[in-house]
DRENDO-1510 file (C-alpha; in Angstrom, 1 decimal, always signed):
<recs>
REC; n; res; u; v; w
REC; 1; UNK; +0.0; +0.0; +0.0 .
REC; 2; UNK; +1.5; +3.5; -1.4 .
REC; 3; UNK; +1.7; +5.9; +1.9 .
REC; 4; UNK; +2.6; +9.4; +1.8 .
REC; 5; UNK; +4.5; +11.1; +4.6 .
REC; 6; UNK; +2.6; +14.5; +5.7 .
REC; 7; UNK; +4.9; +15.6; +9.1 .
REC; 8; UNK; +8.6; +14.3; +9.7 .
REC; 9; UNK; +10.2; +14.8; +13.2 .
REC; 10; UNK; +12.7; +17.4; +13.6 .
REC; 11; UNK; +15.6; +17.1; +16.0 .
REC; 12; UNK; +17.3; +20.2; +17.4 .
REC; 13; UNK; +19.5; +22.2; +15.3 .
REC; 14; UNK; +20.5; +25.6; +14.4 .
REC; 15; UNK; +21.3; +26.8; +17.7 .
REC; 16; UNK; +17.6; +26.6; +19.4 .
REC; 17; UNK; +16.7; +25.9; +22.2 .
REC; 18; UNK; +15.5; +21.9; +22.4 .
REC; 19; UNK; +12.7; +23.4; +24.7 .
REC; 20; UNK; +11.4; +23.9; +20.8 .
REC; 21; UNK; +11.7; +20.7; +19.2 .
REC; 22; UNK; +10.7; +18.3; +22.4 .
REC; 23; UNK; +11.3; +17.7; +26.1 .
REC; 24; UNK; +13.6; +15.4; +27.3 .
REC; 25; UNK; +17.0; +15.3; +29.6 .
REC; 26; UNK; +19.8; +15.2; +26.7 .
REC; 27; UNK; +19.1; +15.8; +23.2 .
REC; 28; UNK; +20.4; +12.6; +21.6 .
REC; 29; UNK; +18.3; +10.0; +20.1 .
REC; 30; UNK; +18.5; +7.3; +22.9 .
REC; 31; UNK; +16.4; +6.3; +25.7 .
REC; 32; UNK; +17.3; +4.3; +28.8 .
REC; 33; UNK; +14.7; +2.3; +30.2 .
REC; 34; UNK; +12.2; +4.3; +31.8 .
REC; 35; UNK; +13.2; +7.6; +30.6 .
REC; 36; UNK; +10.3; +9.6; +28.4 .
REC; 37; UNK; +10.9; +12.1; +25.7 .
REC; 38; UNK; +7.9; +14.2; +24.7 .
REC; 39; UNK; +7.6; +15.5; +21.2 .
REC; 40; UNK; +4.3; +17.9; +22.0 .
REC; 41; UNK; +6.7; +21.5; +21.2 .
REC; 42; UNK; +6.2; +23.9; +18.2 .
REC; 43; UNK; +8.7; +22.0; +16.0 .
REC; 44; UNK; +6.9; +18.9; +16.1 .
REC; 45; UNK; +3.2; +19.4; +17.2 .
REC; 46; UNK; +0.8; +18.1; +14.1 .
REC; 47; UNK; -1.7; +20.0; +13.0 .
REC; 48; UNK; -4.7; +17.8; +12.6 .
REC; 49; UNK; -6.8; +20.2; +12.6 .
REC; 50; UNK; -5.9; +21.9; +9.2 .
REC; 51; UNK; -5.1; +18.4; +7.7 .
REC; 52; UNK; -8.6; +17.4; +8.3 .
REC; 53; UNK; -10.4; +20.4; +7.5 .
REC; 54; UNK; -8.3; +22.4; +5.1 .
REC; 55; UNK; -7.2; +18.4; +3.1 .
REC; 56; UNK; -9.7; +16.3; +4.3 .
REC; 57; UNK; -7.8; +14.2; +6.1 .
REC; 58; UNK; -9.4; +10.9; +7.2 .
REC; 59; UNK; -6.7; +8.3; +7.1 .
REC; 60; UNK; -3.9; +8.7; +9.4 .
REC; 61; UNK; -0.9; +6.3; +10.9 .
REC; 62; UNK; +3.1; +6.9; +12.6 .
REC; 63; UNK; +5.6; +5.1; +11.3 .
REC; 64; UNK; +9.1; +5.3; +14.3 .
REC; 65; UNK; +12.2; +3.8; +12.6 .
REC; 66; UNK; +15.3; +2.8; +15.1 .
REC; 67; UNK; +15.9; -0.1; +17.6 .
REC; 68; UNK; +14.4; -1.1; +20.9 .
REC; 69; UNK; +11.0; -1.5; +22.9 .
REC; 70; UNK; +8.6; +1.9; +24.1 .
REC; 71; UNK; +5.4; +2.8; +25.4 .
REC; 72; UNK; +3.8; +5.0; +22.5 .
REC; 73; UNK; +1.0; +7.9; +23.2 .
REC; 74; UNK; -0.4; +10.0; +21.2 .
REC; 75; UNK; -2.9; +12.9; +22.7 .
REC; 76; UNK; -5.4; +15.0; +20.9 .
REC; 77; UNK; -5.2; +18.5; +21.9 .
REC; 78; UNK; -8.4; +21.0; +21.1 .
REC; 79; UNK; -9.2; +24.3; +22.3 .
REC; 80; UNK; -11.4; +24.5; +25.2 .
REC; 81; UNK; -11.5; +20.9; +25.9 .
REC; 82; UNK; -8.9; +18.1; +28.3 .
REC; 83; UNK; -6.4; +16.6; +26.4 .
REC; 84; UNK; -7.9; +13.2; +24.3 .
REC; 85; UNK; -5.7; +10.0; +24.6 .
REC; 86; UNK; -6.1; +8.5; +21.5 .
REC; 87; UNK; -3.4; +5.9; +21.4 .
REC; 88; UNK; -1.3; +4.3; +24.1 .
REC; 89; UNK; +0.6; +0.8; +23.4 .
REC; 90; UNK; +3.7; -0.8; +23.4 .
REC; 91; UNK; +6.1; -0.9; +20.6 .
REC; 92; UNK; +8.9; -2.7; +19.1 .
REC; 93; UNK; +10.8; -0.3; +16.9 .
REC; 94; UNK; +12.3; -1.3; +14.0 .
REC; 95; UNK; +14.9; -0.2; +11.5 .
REC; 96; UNK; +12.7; +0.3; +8.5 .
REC; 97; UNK; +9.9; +1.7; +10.6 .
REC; 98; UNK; +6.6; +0.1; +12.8 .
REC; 99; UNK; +3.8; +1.0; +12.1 .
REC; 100; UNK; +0.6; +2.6; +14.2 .
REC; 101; UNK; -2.8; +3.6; +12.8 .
REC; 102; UNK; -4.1; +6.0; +14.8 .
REC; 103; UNK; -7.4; +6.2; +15.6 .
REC; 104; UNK; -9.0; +9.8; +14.4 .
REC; 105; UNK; -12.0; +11.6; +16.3 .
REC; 106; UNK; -14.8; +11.4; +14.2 .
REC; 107; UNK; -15.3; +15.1; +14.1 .
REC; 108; UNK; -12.4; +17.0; +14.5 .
REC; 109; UNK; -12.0; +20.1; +16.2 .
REC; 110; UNK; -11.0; +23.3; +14.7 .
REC; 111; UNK; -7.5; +24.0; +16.4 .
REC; 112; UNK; -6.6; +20.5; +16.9 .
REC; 113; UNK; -3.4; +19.1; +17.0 .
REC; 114; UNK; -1.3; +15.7; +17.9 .
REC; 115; UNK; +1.2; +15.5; +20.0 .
REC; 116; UNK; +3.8; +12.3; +20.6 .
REC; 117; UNK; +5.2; +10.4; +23.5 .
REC; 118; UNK; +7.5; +7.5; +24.0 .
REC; 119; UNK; +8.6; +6.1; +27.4 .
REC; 120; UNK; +11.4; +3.3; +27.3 .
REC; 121; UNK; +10.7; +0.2; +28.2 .
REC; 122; UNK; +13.8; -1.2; +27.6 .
REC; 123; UNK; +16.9; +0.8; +25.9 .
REC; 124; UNK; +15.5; +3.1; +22.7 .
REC; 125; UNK; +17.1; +4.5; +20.3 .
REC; 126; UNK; +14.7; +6.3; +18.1 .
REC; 127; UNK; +16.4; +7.5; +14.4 .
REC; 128; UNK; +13.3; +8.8; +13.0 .
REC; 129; UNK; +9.3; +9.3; +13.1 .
REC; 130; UNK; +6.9; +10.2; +10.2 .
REC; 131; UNK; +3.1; +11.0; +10.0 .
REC; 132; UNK; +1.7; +9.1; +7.1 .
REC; 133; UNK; -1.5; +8.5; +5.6 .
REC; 134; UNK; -2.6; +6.7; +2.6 .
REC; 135; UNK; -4.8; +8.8; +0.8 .
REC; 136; UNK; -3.6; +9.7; -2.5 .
REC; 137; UNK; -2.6; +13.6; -3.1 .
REC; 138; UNK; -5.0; +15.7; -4.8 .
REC; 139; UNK; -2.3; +17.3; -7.3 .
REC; 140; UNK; +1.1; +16.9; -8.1 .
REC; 141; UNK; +3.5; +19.9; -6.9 .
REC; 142; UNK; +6.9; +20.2; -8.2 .
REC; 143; UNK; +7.9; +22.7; -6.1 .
REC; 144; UNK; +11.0; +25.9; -7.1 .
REC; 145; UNK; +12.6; +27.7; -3.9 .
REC; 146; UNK; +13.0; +30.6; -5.0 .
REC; 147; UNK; +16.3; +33.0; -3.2 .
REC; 148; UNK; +17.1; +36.4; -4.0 .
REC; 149; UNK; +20.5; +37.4; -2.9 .
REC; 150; UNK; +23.2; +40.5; -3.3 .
REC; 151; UNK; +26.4; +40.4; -2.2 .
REC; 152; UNK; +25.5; +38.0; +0.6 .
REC; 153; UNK; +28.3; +35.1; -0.6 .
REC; 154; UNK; +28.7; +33.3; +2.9 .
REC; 155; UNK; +24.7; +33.3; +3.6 .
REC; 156; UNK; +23.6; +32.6; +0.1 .
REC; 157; UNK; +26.3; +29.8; +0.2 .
REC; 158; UNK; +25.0; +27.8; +3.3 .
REC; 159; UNK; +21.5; +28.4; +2.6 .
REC; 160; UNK; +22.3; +26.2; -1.3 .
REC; 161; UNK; +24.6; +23.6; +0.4 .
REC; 162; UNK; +22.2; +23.1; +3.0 .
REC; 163; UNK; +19.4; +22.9; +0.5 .
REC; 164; UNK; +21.4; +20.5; -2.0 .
REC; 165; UNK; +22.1; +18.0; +1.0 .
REC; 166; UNK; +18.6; +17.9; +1.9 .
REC; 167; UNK; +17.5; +16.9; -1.3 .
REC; 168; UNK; +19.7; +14.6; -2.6 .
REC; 169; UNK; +19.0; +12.8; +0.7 .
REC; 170; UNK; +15.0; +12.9; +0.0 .
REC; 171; UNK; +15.1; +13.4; -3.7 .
REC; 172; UNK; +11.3; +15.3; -3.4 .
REC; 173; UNK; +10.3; +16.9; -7.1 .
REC; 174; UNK; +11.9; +20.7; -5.6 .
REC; 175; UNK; +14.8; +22.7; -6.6 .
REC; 176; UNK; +16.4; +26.0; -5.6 .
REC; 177; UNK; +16.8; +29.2; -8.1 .
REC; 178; UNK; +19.8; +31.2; -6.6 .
REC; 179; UNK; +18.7; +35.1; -7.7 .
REC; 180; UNK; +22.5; +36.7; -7.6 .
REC; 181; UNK; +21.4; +40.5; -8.1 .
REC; 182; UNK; +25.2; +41.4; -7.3 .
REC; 183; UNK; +26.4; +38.7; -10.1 .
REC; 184; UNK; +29.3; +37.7; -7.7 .
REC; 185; UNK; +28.1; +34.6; -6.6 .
REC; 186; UNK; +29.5; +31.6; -7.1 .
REC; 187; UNK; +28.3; +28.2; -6.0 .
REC; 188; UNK; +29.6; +24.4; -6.3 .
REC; 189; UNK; +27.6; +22.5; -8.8 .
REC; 190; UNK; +24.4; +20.6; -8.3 .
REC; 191; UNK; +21.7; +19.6; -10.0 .
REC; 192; UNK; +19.5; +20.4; -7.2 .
REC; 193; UNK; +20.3; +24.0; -7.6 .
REC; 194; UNK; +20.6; +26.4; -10.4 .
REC; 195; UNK; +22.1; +29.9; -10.2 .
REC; 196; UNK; +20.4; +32.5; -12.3 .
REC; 197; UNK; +22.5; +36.3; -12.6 .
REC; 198; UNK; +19.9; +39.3; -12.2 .
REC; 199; UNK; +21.0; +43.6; -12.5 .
REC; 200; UNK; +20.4; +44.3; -9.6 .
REC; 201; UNK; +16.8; +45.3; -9.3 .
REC; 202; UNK; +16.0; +44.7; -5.5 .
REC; 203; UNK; +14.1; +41.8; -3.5 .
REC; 204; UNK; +11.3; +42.5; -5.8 .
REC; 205; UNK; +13.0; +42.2; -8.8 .
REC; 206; UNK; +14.8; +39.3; -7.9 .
REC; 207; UNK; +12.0; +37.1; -7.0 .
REC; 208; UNK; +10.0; +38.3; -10.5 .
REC; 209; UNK; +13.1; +36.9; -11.9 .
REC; 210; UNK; +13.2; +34.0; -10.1 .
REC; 211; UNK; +9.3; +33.2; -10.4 .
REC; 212; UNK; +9.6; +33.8; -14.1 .
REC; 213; UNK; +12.2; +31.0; -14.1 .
REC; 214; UNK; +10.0; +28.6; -12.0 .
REC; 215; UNK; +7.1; +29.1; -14.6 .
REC; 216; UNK; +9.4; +28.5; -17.5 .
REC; 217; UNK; +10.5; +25.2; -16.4 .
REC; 218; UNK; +7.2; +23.8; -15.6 .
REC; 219; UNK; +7.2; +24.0; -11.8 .
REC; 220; UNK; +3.8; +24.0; -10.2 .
REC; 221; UNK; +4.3; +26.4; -7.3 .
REC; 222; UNK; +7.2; +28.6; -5.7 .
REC; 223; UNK; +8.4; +29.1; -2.2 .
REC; 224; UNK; +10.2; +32.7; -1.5 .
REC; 225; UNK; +12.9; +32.6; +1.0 .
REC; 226; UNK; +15.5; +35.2; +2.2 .
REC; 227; UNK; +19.1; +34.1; +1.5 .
REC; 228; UNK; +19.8; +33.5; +5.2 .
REC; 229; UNK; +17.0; +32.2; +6.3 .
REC; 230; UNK; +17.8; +29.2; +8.3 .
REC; 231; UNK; +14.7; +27.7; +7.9 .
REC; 232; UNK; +14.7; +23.8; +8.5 .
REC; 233; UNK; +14.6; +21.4; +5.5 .
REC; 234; UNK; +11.4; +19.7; +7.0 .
REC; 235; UNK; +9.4; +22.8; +6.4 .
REC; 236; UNK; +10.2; +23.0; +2.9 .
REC; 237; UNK; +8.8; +19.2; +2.8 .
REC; 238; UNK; +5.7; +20.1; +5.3 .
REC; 239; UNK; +4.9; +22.5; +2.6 .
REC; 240; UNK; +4.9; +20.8; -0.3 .
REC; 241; UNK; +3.2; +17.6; +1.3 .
REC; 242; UNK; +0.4; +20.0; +2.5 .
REC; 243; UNK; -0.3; +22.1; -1.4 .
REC; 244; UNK; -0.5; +18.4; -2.6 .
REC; 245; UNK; -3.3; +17.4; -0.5 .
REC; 246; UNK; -4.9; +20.8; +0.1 .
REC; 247; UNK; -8.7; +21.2; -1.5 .
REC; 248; UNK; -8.2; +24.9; -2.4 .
REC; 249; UNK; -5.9; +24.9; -5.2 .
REC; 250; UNK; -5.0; +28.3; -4.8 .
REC; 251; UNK; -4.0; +28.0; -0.9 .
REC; 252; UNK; -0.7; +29.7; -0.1 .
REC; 253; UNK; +1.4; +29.2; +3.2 .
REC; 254; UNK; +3.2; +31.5; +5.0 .
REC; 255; UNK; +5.7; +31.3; +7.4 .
REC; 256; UNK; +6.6; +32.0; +10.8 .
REC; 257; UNK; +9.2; +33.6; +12.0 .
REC; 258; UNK; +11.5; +33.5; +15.0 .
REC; 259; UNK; +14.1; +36.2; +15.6 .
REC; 260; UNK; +17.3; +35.3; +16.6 .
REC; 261; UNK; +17.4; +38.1; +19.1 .
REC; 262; UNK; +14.4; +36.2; +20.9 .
REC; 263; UNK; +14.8; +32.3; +19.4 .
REC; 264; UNK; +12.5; +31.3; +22.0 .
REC; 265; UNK; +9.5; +33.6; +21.1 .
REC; 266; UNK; +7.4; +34.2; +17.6 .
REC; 267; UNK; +8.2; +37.4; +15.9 .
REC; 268; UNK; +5.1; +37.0; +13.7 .
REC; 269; UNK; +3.0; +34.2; +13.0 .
REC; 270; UNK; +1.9; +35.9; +9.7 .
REC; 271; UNK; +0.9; +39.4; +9.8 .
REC; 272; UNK; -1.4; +42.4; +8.9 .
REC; 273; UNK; -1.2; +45.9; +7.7 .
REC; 274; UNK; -3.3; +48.4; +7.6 .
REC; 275; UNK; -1.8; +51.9; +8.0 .
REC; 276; UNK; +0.8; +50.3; +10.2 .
REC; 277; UNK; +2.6; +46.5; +10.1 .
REC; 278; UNK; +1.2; +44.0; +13.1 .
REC; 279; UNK; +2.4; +40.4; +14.0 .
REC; 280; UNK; +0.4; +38.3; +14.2 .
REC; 281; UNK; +1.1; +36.2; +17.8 .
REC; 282; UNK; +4.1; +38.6; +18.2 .
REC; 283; UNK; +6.0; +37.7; +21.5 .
REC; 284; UNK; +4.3; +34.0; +22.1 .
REC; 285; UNK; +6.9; +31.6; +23.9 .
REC; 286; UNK; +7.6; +28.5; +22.0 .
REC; 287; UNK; +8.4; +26.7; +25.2 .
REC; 288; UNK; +5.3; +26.7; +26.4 .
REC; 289; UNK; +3.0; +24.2; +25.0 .
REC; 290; UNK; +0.1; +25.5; +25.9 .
REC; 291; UNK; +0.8; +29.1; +24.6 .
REC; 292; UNK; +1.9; +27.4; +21.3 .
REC; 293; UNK; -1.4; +25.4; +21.1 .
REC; 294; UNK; -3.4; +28.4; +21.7 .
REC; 295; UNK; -1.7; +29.9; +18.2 .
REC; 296; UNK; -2.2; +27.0; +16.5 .
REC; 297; UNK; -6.1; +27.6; +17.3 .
REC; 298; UNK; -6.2; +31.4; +16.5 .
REC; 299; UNK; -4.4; +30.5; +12.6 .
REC; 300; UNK; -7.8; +28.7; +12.1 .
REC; 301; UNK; -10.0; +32.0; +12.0 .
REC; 302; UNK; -10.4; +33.7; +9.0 .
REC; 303; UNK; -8.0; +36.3; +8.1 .
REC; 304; UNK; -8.7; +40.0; +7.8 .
REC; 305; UNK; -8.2; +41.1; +3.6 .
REC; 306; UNK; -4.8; +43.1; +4.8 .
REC; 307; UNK; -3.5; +39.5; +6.4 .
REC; 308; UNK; -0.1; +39.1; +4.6 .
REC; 309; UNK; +3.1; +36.9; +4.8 .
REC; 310; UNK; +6.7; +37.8; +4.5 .
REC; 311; UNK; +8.3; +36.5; +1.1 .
REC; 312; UNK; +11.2; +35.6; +3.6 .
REC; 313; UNK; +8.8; +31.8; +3.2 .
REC; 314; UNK; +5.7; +32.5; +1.2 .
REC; 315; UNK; +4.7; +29.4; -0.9 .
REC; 316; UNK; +2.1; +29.8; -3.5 .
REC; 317; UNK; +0.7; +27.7; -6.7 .
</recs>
């Protein structure tokens, strides 16, 4: 049976604070027996409730890949209401991935969203976890990521190696268009990533560049990021996974953002203007499960007609 993975775990990287990714003593991948690790933080909450009522999602399962024996619970999470255990059994992980199907609400609240346990019940070590499901994706989306740089070398140079690691590792249908406005960029090849040089007609001008180049070779969407944004690779996959299976065809997904001034709080979770720029959810602490939930919930209601996103990760069809 063909599954397709919707939500990947992330592990802590790029300097933040693990508080963001899970909870746990120690960040490595191991468990000694008795020892829990919690994956219910910002990085690895799932949002059923958009999956289910944005993609009508019915059909949902976890696949853990690594080595030993755990407890496994899975909680639904909705606004206003206690926290619903909808999974809790024992496990034997295996390399290649064990499966789970989880059992969905019949109605799912707006705002929900899944969190993961595991408790050791004899050593773990725990290489990777996947939301999956085995409905079949509405549209294809070959995806372009599109980055506008000028005289950035060092930035614009991690952001492509990072980028052309990740997907030769998951080989997804998505590629990276290097915008050089200052035409001083040089990159080491890859056919993951092609570098286009621009005059230098701002951000603007380098992302009409860039999107022009998308269209022309037959990509179905584009994804806007700033040259340093250190984005993890996962997003980039949550996105496309979600435009695939999303009913709206012309759904686009903005970003959050995290400052590195405060990497523990939301700068904006989208944003308006009118007259003046607001973030959205400005100043909420990613530590804090509960706070993080509670913004998951408010990015269900319907946005005001100034709502905007930054083009620092704006993917659109």
């Amino acid at each position: 049976m063909n599954r397709q993975i919707l939500q990947s775990l992330i592990w802590p990287e790029l300097g933040l604070n693990q508080a963001l990714f899970m909870h746990k003593s120690g960040n490595s991948r191991a468990l000694q027996t008795g020892e829990r690790v919690d994956f219910d933080a910002y990085m690895n909450l799932f949002p059923l409730g958009k999956w289910a009522l944005e993609a009508g999602l019915s059909d949902l399962s976890l696949r853990l890949c690594g080595s030993g024996a755990a407890e496994v619970e899975i909680l639904c999470h909705a606004p206003g209401r206690a926290p619903q255990q909808l999974l809790c059994e024992p496990l034997l992980l295996s390399a290649s991935g064990t499966r789970l199907t989880i059992p969905l609400p019949g109605i799912v609240p707006r705002g929900a969203t899944l969190t993961l346990a595991l408790r050791a019940l004899a050593p773990v070590t725990l290489k990777a976890g996947h939301w999956e499901t085995t409905q079949t994706p509405r549209r294809p989306v070959r995806l372009a990521v599109v980055m506008t740089t000028y005289r950035r070398e060092e930035a614009a140079r991690a952001s492509a190696a990072r980028f052309a690691d990740w997907a030769e590792t998951t080989r997804l249908p998505v590629h990276l268009i290097v915008v050089d406005n200052g035409r001083s960029l040089s990159l080491p090849p890859s056919r993951h990533v092609t570098i286009l040089s621009n005059a230098n007609l701002g951000g603007a001008g380098g992302f009409a560049r860039g999107l022009m180049a998308a269209r022309d070779r037959g990509f179905s969407h584009c994804l806007f990021m700033d040259d340093d944004a250190s984005s993890p690779m996962e997003a980039i996959a949550r996105t496309r996974a979600f435009l695939s299976f999303v009913r709206d065809c012309n759904t686009a997904i903005a970003g959050a953002m995290i400052s590195t001034d405060a990497p523990d709080e939301i700068w904006e979770n989208g944003a308006t203007f009118h007259c003046f720029p607001t973030q959205l959810a400005h100043g909420t602490d990613l530590r804090d499960g509960q706070a993080v939930r509670a913004m998951e919930a408010a990015s269900h209601a319907p946005l005001p007609a100034h709502a905007y996103g930054g083009w620092w990760f704006f993917a659109f069809p």
